[in-house]
C-alpha positions as CSV (number, residue, x, y, z in Angstrom):
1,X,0.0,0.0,0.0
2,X,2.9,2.2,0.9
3,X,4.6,1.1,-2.9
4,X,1.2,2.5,-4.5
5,X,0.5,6.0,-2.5
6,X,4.7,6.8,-3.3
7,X,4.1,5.8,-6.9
8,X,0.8,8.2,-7.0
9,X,2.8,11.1,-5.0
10,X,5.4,10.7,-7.8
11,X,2.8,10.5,-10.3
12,X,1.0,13.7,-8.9
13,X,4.2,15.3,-8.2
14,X,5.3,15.3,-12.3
15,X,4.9,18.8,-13.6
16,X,2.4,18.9,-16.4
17,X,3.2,18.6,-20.6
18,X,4.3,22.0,-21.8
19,X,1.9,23.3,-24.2
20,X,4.2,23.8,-26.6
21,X,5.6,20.4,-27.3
22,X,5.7,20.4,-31.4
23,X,9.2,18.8,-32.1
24,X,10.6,20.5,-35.4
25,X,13.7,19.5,-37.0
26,X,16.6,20.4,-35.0
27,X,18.0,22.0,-38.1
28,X,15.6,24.6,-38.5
29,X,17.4,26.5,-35.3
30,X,20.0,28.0,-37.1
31,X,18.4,28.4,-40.3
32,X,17.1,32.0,-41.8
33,X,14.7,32.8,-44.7
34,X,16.3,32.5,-48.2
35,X,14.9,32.9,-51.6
36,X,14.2,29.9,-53.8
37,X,16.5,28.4,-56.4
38,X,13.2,27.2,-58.4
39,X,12.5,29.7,-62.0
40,X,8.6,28.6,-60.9
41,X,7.0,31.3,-58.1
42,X,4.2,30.4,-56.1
43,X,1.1,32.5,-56.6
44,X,0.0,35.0,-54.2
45,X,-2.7,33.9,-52.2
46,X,-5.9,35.1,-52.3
47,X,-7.1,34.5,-49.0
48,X,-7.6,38.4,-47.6
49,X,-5.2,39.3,-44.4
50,X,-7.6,40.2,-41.7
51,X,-6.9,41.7,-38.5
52,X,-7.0,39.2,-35.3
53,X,-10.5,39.0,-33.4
54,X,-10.9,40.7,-30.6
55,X,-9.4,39.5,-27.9
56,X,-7.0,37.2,-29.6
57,X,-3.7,36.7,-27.5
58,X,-0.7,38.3,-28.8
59,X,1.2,35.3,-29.2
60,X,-2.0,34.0,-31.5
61,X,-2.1,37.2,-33.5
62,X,1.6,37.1,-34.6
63,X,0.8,34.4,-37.0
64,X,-1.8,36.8,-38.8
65,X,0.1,37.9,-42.4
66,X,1.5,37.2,-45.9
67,X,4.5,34.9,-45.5
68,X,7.1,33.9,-47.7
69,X,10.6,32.1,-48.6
70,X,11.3,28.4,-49.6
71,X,11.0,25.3,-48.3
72,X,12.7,21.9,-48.8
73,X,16.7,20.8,-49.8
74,X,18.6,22.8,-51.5
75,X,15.6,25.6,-50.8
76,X,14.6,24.3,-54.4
77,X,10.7,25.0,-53.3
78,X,9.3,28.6,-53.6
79,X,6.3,29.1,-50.7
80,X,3.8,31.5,-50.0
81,X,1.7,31.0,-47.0
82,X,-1.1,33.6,-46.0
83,X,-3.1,33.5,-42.1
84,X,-5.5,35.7,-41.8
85,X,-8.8,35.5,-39.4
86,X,-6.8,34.9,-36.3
87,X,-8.8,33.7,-33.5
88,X,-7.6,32.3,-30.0
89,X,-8.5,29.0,-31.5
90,X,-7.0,29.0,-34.7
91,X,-7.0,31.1,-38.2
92,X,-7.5,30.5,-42.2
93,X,-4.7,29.6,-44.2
94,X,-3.4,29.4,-47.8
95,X,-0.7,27.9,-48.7
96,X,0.8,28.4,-52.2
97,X,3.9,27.1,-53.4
98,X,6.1,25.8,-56.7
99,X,8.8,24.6,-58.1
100,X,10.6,23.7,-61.3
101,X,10.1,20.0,-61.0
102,X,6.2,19.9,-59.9
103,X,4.7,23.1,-60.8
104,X,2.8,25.2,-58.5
105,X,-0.4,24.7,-56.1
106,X,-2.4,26.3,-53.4
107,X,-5.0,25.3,-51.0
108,X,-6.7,27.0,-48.3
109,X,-7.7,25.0,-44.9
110,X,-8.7,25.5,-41.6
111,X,-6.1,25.6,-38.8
112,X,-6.2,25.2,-34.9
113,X,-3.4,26.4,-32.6
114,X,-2.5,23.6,-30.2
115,X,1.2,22.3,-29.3
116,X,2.7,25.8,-29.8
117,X,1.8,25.8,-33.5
118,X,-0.9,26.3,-35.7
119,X,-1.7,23.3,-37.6
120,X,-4.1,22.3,-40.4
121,X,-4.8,19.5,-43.2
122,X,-5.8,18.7,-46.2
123,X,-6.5,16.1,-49.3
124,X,-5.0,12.6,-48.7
125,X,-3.3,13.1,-45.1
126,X,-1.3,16.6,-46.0
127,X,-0.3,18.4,-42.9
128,X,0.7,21.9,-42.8
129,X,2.6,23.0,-39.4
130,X,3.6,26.6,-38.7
131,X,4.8,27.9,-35.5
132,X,6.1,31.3,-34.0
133,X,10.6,31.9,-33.7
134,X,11.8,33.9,-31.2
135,X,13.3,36.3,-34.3
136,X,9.4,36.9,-36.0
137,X,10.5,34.6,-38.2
138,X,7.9,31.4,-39.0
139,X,8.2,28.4,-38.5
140,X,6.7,25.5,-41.6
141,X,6.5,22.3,-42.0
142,X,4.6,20.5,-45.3
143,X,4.2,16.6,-44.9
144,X,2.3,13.8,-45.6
145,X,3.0,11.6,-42.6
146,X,4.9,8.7,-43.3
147,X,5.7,10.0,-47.2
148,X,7.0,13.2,-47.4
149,X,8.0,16.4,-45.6
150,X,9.9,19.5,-46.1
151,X,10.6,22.4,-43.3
152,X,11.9,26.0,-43.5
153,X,11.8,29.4,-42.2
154,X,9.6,32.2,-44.0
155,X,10.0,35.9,-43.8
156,X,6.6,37.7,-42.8
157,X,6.3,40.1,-46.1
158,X,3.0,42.2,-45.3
159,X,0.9,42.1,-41.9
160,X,-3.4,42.4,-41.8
161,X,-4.6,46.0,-41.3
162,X,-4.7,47.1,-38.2
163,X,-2.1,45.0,-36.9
């Protein structure tokens, strides 16, 4: 009996899961946004920047804005990511990007903040992960779990009205 009330203090006694527990590539760290290599560019998204509700933490509201850099090895990927409609919760997002090999796409999804990052998906398992850098810099991650992923830093290029 002693064995199980020790084992429950311990257990009671752990501190809690951070809330931002997203694990990105350890490489990212000392990465910066770059340009892409590709001769294809990524349309600009349509999706209009909005200001953050009201009441949307600051740390929320920083993702609000037209991003953009590359993505991928040998930054050969040319990305364009726009979040507007910040809420506490999550945002709207479209992502755009291309590339000489595959050509370009967008799609716009819905996104939730949880982790420490704001996460969506799409068609056939695609996962799209951005999250905050201490530098204003962003965060992404593309990936089909178990496929494919590529990860980069983006430069925030224009922020909503009013921001």
């Amino acid at each position: 009996m002693k064995l199980v009330a020790a084992l429950l203090a311990l257990v009671l006694a752990a501190p809690a899961a951070r809330a931002d527990t997203y694990q990105w590539p350890d490489y990212l760290a000392d990465l910066q946004p770059r340009a892409a290599k590709s001769t294809a560019k990524a349309a600009m998204p349509t999706l209009p920047l909005t200001p953050a509700a009201p009441g949307t933490p600051a740390g929320q509201a920083s993702y609000g804005g037209l991003w953009e850099g590359s993505m991928c090895r040998g930054w050969w990927r040319d990305v364009k990511v726009a979040v507007a409609g910040v809420t506490s919760t999550g945002a709207r997002v479209e992502y755009s990007q291309a590339d000489d090999r595959f050509g370009a796409s967008s799609l716009v999804l819905s996104a939730q903040f949880g982790d420490g990052v704001l996460q969506g998906e799409g068609r056939r398992g695609f996962t799209l992960t951005l999250g905050m850098r201490p530098d204003g810099n962003m965060n992404i991650k593309a990936e089909v779990p178990e496929r494919w992923w590529c990860a980069n830093v983006l430069k925030r290029t224009k922020t909503p009205p009013g921001s």
